[in-house]
N, C-alpha and C positions, 0 to 999 in steps of 0.2 A: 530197537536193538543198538548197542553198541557200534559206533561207527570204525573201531579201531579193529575190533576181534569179532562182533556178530554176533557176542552173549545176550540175551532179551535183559534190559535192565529194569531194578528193579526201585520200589520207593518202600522205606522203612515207613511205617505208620507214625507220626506226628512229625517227620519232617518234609520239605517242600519240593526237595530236589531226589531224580532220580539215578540212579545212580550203575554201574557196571560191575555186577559182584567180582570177577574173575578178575582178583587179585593176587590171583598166580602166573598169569600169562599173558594178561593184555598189556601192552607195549606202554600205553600211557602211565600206567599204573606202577608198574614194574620201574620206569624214567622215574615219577614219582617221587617213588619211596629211595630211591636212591640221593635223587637232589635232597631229599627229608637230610638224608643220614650224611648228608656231607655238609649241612649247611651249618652257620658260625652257631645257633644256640643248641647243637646237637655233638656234631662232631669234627667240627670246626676245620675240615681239611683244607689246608691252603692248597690254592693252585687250581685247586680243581672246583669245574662251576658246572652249570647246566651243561654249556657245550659243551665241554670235553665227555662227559656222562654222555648226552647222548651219542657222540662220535666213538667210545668206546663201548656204548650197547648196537648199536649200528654195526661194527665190526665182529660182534660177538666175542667180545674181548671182556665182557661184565652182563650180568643178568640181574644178581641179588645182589646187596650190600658186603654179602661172605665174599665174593668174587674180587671183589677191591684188595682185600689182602692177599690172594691168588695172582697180582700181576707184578712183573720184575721189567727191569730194564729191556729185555731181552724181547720181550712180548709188545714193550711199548715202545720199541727202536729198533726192528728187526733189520738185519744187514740187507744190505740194498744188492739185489742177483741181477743178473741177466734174465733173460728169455729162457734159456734151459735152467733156470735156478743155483747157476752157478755164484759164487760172492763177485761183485765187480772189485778188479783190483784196488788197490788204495793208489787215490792221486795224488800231484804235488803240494797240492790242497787240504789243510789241517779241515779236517771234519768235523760238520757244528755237535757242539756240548751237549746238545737238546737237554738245554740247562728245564725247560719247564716240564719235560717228563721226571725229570731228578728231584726237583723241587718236590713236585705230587708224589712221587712215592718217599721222598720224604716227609710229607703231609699226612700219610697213609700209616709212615711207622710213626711220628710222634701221635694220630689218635688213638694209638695202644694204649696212652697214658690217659684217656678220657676218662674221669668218674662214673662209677657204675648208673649212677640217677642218669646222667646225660646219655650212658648208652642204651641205657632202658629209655627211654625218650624218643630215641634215635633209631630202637626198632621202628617205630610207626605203628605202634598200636594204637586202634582207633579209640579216640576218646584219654587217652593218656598226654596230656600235656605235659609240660616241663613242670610244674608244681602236683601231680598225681604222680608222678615218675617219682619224683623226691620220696613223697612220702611211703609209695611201696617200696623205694630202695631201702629207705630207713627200718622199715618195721620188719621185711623180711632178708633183708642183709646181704642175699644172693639169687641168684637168676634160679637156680634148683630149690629155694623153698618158695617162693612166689608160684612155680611153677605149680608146686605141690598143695596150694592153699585153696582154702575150700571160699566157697561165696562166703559165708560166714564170718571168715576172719578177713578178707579181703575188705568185708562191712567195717570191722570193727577199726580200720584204720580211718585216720581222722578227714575229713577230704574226698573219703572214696564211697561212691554211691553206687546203686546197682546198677545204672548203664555202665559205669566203667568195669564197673568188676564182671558184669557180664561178656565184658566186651574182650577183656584179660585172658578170661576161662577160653573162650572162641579161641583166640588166638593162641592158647597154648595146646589147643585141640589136634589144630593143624601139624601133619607132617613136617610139610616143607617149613615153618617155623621151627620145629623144635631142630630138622636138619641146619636150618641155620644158625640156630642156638652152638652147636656141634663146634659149626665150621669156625664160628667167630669166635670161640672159647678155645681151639686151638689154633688159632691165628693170634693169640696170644691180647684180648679185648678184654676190658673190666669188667667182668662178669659175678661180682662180690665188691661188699665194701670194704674201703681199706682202712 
C-alpha cells in the first residue's frame, strides 16, 4: 500500500515499478504535479520552487495547479493580529515588502502567457512529454477539440501512439481534470493556439 494515503498500489503490466493510482488525493502526487507545472520547461514560474509548493499545500493554500491562480497577496501575506484576531497596530518600523511573495505572483500572472503546447505539457499527462504536447497542440489547435478526439485521430498524428492516446482519453475522462480544465481557462491560461 501506499505509504503516504493507504491506497493498495498497483503495477501496469510491462512496467517494473509500482506505483499509487490515487492521483486525486495522495499528498505526494498532488506536490508532484504541481512542482511538474511550475517547473522552467512547463510553466516556468519564477520564484516559486518545491519549497514554497509544499509550504503552500501544507497550509492548504494550493491543492491543484488551478489553485496557483486562486492566490493574491492577501492569502500570501495575511496581516499579522493578535491573540483575539485583532490587526496589530502599525509600528515605527517600515514593514518588509515580502518582495518574494510579489515576485511569485508575478510569476503566476506572467504564465498566463505560456503557449498552449507548454500548458498541455504542464497538465501532466501521463505519457505526454514536451514533444507529444507539441504535436497534439498542433494538430488540434485547442484543449476542446483534443478533448473531443477520438483514438483514431489522436493515431493519426505524427508521434502519437496508443499508449499516449490512451493515456489522453483516461485523463480527459476524469472529472476533477476536466474541472481543472474549467478553472485554468478562466484564470485566463492558453488554452488554444495563438
Amino acid at each position: 500500500t501506499c505509504p503516504e494515503c493507504g491506497t493498495p498500489l498497483v503495477r501496469v503490466e510491462g512496467e517494473a515499478a509500482w506505483r499509487c493510482p490515487n492521483d486525486t488525493s495522495c499528498p505526494p502526487q498532488l506536490k508532484g504535479k504541481l512542482e511538474h507545472f511550475i517547473s522552467r520547461k512547463a510553466m516556468n514560474i519564477d520564484s516559486l520552487g518545491p519549497e514554497t509548493v509544499d509550504k503552500y499545500f501544507t497550509d492548504g493554500l494550493i491543492s491543484d495547479v488551478a489553485d496557483l491562480y486562486d492566490l493574491t497577496y492577501e492569502k500570501l501575506c495575511p496581516p499579522q493580529v493578535d491573540l483575539f484576531g485583532n490587526p496589530l497596530p502599525e509600528t515605527s518600523k517600515k514593514q518588509p515588502e515580502h518582495l518574494l511573495e510579489r515576485n511569485i505572483l508575478a510569476g503566476i500572472e506572467k504564465s498566463k502567457k505560456v503557449p498552449f503546447e507548454r500548458v498541455l505539457f504542464a497538465l501532466g499527462i501521463r505519457f505526454v512529454g514536451e514533444i507529444a504536447a507539441k504535436s497534439l497542440a498542433r494538430n488540434f489547435k485547442n484543449i476542446h477539440a483534443l478533448r473531443e478526439a477520438s483514438l483514431e485521430q489522436m493515431l493519426d498524428v505524427n508521434g502519437i501512439g496508443v499508449v499516449i492516446a490512451q493515456s489522453v482519453l483516461r485523463w480527459f475522462k476524469d472529472e476533477n481534470n476536466l474541472r481543472l480544465i474549467e478553472r485554468s481557462e478562466q484564470s485566463g491560461l492558453q488554452m488554444q493556439l495563438n
